[in-house]
C-alpha positions in Angstrom: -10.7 -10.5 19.9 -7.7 -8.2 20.4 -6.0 -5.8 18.1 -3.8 -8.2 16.7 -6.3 -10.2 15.9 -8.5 -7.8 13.8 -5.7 -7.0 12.2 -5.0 -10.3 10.9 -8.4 -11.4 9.5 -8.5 -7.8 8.0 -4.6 -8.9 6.0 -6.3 -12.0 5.1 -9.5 -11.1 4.0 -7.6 -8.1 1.7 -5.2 -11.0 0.5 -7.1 -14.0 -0.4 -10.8 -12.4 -0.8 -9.9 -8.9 -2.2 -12.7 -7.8 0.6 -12.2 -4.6 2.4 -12.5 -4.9 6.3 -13.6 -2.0 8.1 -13.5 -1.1 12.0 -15.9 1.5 13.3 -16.8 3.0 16.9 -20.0 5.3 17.8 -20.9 7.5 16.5 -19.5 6.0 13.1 -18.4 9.3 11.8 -16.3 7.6 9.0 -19.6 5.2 8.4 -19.2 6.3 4.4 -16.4 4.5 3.4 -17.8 1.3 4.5 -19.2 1.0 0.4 -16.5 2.7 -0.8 -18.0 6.1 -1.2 -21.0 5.0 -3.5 -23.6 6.6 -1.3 -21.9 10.0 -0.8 -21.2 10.3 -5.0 -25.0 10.6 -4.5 -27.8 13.6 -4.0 -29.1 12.0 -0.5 -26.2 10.7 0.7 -26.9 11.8 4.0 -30.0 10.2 4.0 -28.9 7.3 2.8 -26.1 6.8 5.5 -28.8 7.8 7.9 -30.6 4.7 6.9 -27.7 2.4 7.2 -26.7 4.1 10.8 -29.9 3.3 12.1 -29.6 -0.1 10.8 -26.9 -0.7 12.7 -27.7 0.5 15.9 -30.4 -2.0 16.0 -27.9 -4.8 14.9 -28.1 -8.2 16.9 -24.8 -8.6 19.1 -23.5 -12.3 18.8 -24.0 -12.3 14.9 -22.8 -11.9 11.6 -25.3 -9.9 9.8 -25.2 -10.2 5.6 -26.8 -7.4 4.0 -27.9 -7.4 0.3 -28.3 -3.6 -0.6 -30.5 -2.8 -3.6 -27.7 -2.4 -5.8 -27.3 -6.6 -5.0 -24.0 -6.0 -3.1 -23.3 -8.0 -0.1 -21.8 -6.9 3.2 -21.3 -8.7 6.6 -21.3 -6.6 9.4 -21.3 -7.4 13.5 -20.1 -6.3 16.6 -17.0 -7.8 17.2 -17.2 -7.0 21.8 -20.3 -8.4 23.1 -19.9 -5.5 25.5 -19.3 -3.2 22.9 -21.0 -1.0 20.1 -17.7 -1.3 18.1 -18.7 -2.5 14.3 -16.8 -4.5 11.7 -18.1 -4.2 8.1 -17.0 -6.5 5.0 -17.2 -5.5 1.9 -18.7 -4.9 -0.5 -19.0 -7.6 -2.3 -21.5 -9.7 -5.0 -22.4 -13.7 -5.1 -22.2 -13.8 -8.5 -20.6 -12.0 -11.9 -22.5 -8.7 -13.2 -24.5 -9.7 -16.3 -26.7 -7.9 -19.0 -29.2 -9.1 -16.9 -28.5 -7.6 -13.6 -28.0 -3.9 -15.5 -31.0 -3.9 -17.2 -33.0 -5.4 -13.9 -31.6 -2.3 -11.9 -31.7 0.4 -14.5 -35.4 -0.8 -14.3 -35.7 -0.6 -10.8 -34.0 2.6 -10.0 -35.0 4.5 -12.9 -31.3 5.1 -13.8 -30.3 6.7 -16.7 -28.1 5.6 -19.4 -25.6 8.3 -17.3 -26.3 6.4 -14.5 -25.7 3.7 -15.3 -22.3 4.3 -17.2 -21.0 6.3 -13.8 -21.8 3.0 -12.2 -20.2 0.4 -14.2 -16.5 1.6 -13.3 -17.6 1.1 -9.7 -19.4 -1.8 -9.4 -17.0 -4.0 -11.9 -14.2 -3.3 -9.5 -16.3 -4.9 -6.6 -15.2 -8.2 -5.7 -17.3 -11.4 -6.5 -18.0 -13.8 -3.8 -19.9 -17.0 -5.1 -20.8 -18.1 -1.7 -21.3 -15.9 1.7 -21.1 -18.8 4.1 -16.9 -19.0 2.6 -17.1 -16.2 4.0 -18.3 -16.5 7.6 -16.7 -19.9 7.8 -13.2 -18.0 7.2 -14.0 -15.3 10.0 -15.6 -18.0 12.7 -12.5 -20.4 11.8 -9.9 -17.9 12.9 -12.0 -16.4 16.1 -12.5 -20.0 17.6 -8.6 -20.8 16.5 -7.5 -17.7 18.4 -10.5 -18.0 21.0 -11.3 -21.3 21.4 -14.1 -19.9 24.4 -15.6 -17.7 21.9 -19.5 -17.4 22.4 -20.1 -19.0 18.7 -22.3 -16.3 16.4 -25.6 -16.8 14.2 -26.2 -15.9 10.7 -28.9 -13.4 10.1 -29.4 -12.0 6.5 -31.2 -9.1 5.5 -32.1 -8.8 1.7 -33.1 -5.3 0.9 -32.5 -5.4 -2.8 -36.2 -5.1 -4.0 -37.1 -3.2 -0.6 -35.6 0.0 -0.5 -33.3 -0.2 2.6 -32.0 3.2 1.9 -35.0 5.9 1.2 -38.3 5.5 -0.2 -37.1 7.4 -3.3 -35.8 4.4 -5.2 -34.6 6.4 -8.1 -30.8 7.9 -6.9 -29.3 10.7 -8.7 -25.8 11.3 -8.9 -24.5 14.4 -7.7 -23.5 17.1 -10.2 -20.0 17.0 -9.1 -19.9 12.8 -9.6 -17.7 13.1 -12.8 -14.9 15.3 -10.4 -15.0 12.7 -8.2 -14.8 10.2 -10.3 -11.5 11.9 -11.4 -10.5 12.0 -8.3 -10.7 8.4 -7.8 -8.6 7.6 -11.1 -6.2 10.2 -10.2 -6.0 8.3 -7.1 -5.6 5.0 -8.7 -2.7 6.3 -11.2 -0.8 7.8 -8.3 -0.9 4.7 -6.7 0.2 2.4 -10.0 2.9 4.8 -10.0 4.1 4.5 -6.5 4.2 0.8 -6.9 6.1 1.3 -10.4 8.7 3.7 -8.9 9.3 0.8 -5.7 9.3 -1.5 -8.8 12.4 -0.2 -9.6 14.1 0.7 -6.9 13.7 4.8 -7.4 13.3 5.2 -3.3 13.6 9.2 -4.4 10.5 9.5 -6.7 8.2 6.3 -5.0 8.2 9.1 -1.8 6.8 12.3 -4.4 4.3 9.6 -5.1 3.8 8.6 -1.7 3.2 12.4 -0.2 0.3 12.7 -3.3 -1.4 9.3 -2.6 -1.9 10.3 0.7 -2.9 13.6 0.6 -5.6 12.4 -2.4 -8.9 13.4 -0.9 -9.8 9.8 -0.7 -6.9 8.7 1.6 -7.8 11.6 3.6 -11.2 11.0 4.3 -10.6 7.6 6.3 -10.0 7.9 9.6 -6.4 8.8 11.5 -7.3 6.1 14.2 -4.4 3.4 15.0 -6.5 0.5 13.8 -7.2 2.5 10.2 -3.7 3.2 9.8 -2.4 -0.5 10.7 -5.0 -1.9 8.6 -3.8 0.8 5.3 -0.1 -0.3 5.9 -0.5 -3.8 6.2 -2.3 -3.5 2.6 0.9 -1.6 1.6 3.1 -4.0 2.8 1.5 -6.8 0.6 1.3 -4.6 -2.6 5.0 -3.3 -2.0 6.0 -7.1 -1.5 4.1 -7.8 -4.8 5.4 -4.7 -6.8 9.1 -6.2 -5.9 8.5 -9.8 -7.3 9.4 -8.9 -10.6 13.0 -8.2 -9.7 13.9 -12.2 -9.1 14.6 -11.5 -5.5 14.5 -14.4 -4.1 11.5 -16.0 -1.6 13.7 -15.8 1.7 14.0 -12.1 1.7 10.9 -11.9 0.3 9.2 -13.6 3.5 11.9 -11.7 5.6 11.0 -8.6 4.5 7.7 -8.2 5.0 7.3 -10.4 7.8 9.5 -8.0 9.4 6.9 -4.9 9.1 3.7 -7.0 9.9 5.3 -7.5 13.2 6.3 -3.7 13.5 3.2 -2.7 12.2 1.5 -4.9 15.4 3.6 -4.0 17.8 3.3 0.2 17.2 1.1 1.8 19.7 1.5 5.1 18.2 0.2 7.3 14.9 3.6 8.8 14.5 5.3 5.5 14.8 3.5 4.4 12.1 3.3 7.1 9.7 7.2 6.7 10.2 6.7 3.0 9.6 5.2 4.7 5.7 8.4 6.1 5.0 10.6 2.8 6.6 9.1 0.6 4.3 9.3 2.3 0.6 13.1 3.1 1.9 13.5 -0.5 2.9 11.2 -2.2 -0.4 13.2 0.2 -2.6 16.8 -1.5 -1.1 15.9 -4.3 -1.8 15.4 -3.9 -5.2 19.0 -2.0 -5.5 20.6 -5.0 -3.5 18.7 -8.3 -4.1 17.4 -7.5 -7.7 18.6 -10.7 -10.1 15.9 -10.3 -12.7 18.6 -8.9 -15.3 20.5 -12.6 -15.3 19.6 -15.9 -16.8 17.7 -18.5 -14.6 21.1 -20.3 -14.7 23.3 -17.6 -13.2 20.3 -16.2 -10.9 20.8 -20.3 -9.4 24.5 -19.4 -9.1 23.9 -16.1 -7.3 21.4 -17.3 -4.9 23.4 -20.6 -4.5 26.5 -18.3 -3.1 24.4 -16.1 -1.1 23.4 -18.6 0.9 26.5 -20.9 1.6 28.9 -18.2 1.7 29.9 -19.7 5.1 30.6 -22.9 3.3 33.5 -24.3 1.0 32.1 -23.5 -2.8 34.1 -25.1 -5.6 33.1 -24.5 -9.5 32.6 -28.3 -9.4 29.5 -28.0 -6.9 28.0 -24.8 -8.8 28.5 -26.6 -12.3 26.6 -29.8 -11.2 23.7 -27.5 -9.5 23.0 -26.4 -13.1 23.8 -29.6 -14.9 26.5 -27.9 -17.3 30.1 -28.1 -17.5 32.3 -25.8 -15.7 33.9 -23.9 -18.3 30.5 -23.0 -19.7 29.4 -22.0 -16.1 32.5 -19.8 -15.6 32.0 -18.1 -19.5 28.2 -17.4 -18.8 28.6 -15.6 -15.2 31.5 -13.4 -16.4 29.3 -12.6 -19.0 26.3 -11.8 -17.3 28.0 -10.8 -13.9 31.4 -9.5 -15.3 33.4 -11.0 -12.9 34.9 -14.3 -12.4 32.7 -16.5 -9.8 35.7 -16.5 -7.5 36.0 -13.0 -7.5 32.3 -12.3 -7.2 32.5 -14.5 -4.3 35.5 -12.9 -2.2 33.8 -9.8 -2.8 30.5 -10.9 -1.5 32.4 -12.1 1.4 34.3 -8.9 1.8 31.3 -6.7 1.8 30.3 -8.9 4.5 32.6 -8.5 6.4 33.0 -5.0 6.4 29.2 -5.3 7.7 29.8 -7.5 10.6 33.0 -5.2 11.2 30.9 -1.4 11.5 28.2 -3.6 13.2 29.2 -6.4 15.7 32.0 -6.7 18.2 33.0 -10.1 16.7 36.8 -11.0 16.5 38.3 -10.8 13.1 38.7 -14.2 13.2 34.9 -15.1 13.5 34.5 -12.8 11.0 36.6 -15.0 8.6 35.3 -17.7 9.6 31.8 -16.5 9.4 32.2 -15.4 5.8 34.0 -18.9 5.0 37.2 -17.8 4.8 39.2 -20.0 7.5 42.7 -19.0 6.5 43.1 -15.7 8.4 46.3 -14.7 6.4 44.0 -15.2 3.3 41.4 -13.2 4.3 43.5 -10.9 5.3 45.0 -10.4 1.9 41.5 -10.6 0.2 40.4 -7.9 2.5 43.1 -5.9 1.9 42.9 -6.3 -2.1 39.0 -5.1 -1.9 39.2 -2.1 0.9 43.0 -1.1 0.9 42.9 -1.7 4.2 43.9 -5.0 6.6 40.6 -6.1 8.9 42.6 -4.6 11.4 43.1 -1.2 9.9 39.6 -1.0 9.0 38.2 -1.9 12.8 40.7 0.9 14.1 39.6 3.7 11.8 36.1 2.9 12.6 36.8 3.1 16.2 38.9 6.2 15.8 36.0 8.1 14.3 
């Protein structure tokens, strides 16, 4: 498997399963975040990722390993290079929703506290439930033998530890005294980030980067590792969240998919940590333009139809005949609604969505004014000359020659 590769079933898995996919290589210095911190909140945390280091090491190539941990969470881990000691963990996750049943079982087992216990529901209620592991595997071998057909196909090997202390013979963990800090780390860490996603929300590019520079300095985000593969793996979850944050605004599916399709393949193609840190900053600038630009969510579904309807046949005759019988009214009730909601007429919302692109394709393109008009469905050049001139103050002509001139 190659790089893109990984970093695809990692996008999917984060998408569809809600799993976290994690990439190691020896010695595994960043082995802790593999559960999401759990172990290191505790006392013997370095015991305990002793334990599940020399676990791996003696991990089966040519397999996916599933590992039930005695808190019953689920992980699949295997080396992904049968020449390799490189490691891919998923998870953590359970195979089936926490009950009564399952808190009093491992209060019991692990001689937790009612403390305990509490400090454990916040973290174990946000881990994702899985109903079947074999979904799965099957999702992971589907897409190796898609992309390598020739792929040596792997076992399944589980290892149950959950009444068999995987992790130390003392079955009884204590928190460490400091757990209620870094438990308030964590939600400081989660606000920050429900707050970047608010301000991108809204299209506030200025306050979604404050946000930005204190998610990532949270000591969480700074404790995972600086490699390329970490970093790729954190954006493309950004990308999704930033593509889901923007929904709300009506934009509509095409620059949606455009959009973020456009930074998974940017996010593939770096080969650099500073040309994706920069990639960080490109995207909340970019998200947060399209909010200010594309945003519809303030209009009725009817005149959101109109607006989208425009967009994308400018190039194309529009008569308030067509737009009327798109939304099944009359045309005088059309025309009163959108310069109500838009306060314009639809003709002169239209020239001056054609004017504005023009004045694009004029600072960015070396096409003659002509193609321009045409481009923007204007085929009268005298007409578009005279709309251009009403919007700008200046002809098409004008307007190229002080651009050239400076």
């Amino acid at each position: 498997m190659n790089n893109r590769t990984l970093d695809f079933i990692s996008k999917l898995l984060k998408d569809i399963l809600k799993l976290d996919m994690h990439y190691f290589v020896e010695p595994y210095n960043n082995i802790s975040v593999f559960d999401r911190y759990l172990r290191d909140s505790l006392k013997n945390s370095e015991q305990l990722y002793q334990s599940i280091y020399n676990f791996i090491l003696n991990m089966e190539h040519s397999a996916f390993h599933i590992i039930t941990d005695l808190y019953d969470m689920n992980y699949v881990m295997f080396y992904p290079y049968a020449e390799k000691k490189d490691i891919i963990s998923i998870g953590p996750y359970f195979t089936q929703k926490i009950s009564n049943d399952y808190w009093l079982s491992l209060t019991e087992r692990h001689k937790l506290t009612r403390s305990d216990a509490e400090n454990l529901k916040g973290f174990l209620y946000a881990t994702p439930v899985i109903s079947n592991n074999l979904d799965i595997i099957s999702t992971i071998s589907n897409m190796i033998h898609y992309i390598n057909p020739e792929a040596t196909p792997f076992s399944v090997l589980y290892h149950d530890f959950s009444d068999i202390d995987m992790d130390t013979n003392n079955s009884h963990f204590q928190f460490k005294e400091d757990y209620l800090a870094l438990a308030k780390q964590l939600e400081d860490r989660y606000a920050t980030e429900k707050e970047l996603l608010h301000y991108i929300s809204i299209g506030d590019s200025a306050r979604a980067f404050e946000a930005a520079k204190r998610f990532i300095s949270s000591p969480f985000e700074q404790r995972l590792s600086n490699s390329i593969r970490e970093l790729k793996s954190l954006l493309i979850t950004a990308n999704t969240a930033y593509r889901k944050a923007v929904e709300v605004n009506e934009i509509h599916p095409v620059y949606l998919h455009e959009i973020t399709s456009k930074f998974v393949n940017l996010i593939e193609n770096a080969t650099s940590e500073a040309s994706l840190n920069n990639l960080f900053e490109k995207m909340i600038r970019e998200y947060c333009l399209l909010v200010n630009n594309k945003s519809v969510k303030q209009y009725s579904p009817m005149i959101r139809k109109t607006l989208h309807y425009i967009e994308f046949n400018l190039d194309a005759k529009i008569s308030l005949g067509d737009l009327a019988k798109l939304n099944e009214v009359s045309i005088p009730y059309l025309a009163g609604q959108f310069k109500k909601e838009v306060g314009e007429t639809i003709i002169q919302y239209t020239n001056h969505l054609r004017i504005e692109t023009a004045v694009k394709l004029l600072n960015t393109s070396s096409l003659s004014i002509q193609d321009i008009a045409s481009y923007v469905g204007i085929l009268d050049y005298n007409y578009f000359t005279k709309v251009f001139k009403k919007e700008i103050g200046l002809s098409p002509s004008q307007y190229r020659k002080k651009i050239t001139d400076n």
